[in-house]
Wavefront OBJ file of the C-alpha trace (Angstrom):
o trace
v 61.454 -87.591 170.233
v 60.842 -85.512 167.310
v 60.259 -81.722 167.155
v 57.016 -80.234 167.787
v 56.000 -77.940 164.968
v 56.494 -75.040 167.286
v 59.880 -75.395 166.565
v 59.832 -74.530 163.336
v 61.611 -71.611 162.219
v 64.441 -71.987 164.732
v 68.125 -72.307 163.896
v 68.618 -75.495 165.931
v 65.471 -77.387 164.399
v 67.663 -78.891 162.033
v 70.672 -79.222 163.879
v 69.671 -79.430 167.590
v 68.714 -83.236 168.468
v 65.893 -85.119 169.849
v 63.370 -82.708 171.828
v 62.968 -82.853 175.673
v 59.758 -81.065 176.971
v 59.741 -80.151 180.940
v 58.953 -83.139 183.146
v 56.663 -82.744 186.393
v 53.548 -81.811 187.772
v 52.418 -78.851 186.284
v 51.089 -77.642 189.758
v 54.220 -77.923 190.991
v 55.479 -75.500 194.333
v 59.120 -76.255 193.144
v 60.000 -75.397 189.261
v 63.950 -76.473 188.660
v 65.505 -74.416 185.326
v 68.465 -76.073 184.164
v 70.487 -75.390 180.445
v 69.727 -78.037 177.794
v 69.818 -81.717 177.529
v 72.771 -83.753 177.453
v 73.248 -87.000 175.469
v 71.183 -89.146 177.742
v 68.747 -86.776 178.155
v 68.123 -86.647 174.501
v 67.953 -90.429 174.115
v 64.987 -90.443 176.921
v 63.046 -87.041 176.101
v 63.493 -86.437 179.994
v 65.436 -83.399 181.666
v 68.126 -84.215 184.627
v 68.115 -88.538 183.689
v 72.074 -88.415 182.890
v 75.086 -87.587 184.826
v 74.262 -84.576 186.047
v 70.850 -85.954 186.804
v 72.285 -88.408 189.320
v 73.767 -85.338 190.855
v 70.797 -83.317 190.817
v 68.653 -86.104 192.607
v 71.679 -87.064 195.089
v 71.462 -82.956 196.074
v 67.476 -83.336 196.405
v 67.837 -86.414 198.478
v 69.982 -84.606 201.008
v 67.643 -81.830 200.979
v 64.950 -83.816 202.045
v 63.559 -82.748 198.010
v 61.281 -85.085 196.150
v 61.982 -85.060 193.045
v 58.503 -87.056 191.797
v 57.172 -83.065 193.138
v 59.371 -81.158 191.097
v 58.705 -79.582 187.545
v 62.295 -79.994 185.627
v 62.882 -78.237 182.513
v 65.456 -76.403 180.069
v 66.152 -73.541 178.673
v 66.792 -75.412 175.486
v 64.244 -78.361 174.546
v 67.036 -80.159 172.425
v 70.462 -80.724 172.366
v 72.712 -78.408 171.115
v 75.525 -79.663 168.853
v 78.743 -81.065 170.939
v 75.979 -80.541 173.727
v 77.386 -76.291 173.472
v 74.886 -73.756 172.983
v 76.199 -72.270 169.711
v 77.406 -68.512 170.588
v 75.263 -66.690 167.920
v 71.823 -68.552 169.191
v 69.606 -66.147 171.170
v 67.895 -68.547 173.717
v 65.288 -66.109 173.169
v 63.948 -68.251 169.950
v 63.261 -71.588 172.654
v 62.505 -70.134 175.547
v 59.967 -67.992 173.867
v 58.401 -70.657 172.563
v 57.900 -73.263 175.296
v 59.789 -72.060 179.384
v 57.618 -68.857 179.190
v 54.222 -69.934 178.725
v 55.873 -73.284 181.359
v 56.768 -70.830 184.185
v 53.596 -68.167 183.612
v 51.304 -71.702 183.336
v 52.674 -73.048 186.558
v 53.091 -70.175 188.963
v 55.631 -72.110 191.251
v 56.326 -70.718 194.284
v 59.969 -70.529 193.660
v 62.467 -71.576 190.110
v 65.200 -72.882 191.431
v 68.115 -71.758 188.417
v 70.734 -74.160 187.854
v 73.970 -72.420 186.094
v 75.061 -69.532 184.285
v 72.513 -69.739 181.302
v 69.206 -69.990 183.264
v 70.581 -67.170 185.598
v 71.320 -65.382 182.629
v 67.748 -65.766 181.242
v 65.565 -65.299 184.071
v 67.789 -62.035 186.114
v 68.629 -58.926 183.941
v 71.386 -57.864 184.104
v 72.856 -60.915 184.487
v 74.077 -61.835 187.716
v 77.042 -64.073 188.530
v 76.345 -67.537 189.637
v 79.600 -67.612 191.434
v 78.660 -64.565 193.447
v 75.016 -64.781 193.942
v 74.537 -68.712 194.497
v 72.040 -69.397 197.144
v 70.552 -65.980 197.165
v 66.868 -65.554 196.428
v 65.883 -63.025 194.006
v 62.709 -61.541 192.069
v 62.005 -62.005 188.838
v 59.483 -61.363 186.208
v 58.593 -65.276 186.999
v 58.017 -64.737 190.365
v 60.722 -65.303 192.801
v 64.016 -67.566 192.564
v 67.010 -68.731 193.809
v 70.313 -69.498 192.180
v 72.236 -72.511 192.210
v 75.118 -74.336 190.484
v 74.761 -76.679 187.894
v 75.276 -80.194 188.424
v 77.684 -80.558 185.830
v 79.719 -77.397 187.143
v 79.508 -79.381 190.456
v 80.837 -83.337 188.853
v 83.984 -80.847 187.850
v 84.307 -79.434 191.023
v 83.058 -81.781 193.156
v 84.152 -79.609 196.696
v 80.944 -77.442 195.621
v 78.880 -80.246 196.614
v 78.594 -79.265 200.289
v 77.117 -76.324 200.179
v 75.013 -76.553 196.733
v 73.161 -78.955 199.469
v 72.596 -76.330 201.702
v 71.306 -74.020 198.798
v 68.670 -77.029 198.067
v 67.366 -76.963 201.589
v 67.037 -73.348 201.381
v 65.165 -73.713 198.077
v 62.899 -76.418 199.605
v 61.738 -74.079 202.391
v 61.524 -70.941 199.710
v 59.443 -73.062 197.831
v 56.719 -73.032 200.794
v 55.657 -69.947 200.245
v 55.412 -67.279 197.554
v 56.918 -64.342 199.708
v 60.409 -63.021 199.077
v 62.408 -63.634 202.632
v 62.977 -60.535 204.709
v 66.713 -59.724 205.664
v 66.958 -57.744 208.572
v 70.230 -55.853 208.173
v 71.410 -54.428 212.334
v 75.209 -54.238 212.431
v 77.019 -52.476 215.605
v 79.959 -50.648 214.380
v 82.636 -50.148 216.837
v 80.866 -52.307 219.371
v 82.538 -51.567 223.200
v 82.974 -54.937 225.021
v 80.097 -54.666 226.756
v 78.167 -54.867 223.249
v 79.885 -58.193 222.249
v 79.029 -59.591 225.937
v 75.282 -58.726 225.113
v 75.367 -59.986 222.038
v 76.678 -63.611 222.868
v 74.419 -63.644 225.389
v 71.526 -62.969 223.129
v 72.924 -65.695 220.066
v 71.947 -69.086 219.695
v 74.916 -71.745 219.881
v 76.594 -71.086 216.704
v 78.781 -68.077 215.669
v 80.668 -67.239 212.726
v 83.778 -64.910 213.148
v 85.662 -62.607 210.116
v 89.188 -63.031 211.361
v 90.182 -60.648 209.237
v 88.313 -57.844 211.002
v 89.649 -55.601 213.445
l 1 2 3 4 5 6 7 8 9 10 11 12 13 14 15 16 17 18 19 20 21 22 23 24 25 26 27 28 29 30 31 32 33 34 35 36 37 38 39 40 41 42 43 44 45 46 47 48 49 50 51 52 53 54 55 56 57 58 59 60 61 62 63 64 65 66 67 68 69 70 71 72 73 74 75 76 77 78 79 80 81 82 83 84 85 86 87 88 89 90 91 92 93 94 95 96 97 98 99 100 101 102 103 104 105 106 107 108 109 110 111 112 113 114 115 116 117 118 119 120 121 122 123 124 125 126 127 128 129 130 131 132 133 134 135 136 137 138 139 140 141 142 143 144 145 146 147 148 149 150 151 152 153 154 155 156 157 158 159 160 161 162 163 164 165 166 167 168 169 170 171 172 173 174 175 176 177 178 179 180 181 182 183 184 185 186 187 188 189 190 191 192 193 194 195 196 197 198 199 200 201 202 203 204 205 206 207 208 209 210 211 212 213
């Protein structure tokens, strides 16, 4: 597809390729952010089609996700060259110019961020997807969650497991516009009587820190 004439004036309208507007219905609850398109992504004018598209719909599929809901879009509308955002481009001059008015249009209930560059876009100061995966956060979009990428996740393929569980999180956040509550009550120095009251209050799962005293 070629480029819009909104494009003009930015430094990868003459070297970025093909264009790939966001895909979806635009009264979606569900908005998915990912970085740019890749190769096949390009060829098709459609966001999440390629490799790591197979992996994105494999995660929605276990998350009980329909993708045919979703709005998917970029923070880059064409390819970069060697499909690397060049490291002098502000992503500023795209997402400006089309994921803005795409996120304030839509209203989603939740973005769901896929990688390093749409965390670093939508959360200031950047936050690191390594650390803050699967954690739900405000923006000035609305409210969000962070996830790998696909493509981090066809590298490291061990990430899979749990990047499911962050999409079945994201499918419930998406339900509702309210930012979840965490209600923080921790027992320091609990007597044995407090840990006896405390299993007998839990549900049938428990997770221990071995490393505790």
């Amino acid at each position: 597809m070629e480029k819009p004439s909104t494009c003009s004036g930015c430094p990868l309208e003459l070297i970025g390729e093909s264009f790939c507007p966001g895909n979806g219905p635009t009264n979606a609850k569900l908005v998915v952010v990912a970085e740019a398109p890749g190769a096949e992504e390009a060829r098709l004018s459609k966001p999440l089609v390629g490799s790591s598209g197979y992996v994105f719909s494999q995660l929605c599929s276990k998350a009980g996700i329909d993708r045919n809901e979703v709005y998917i879009t970029n923070i880059l509308k064409c390819r970069p060259p060697n499909n690397e955002i060049p490291k002098n481009f502000d992503v500023h001059e795209c997402t400006s110019r089309y994921l803005e008015s795409e996120l304030t249009s839509i209203k989603p209930n939740l973005i769901l961020s896929l990688g390093d560059t749409a965390a670093s876009f939508l959360f200031r100061p950047k936050l690191s997807i390594t650390d803050w995966r699967g954690s739900t956060v405000s923006t000035r979009f609305g409210k969000a969650l962070l996830a790998l990428h696909p493509a981090y996740i066809m590298r490291e393929y061990s990430t899979f497991p749990i990047t499911v569980v962050d999409f079945i999180k994201a499918k419930r956040e998406s339900n509702s516009l309210d930012m979840p509550l965490v209600n923080e009550d921790f027992i320091l120095n609990p007597t044995i009587e407090d840990v006896r009251d405390f299993f007998s209050n839990t549900g049938d799962v428990v997770a221990f820190d071995i490393e505790s005293t």
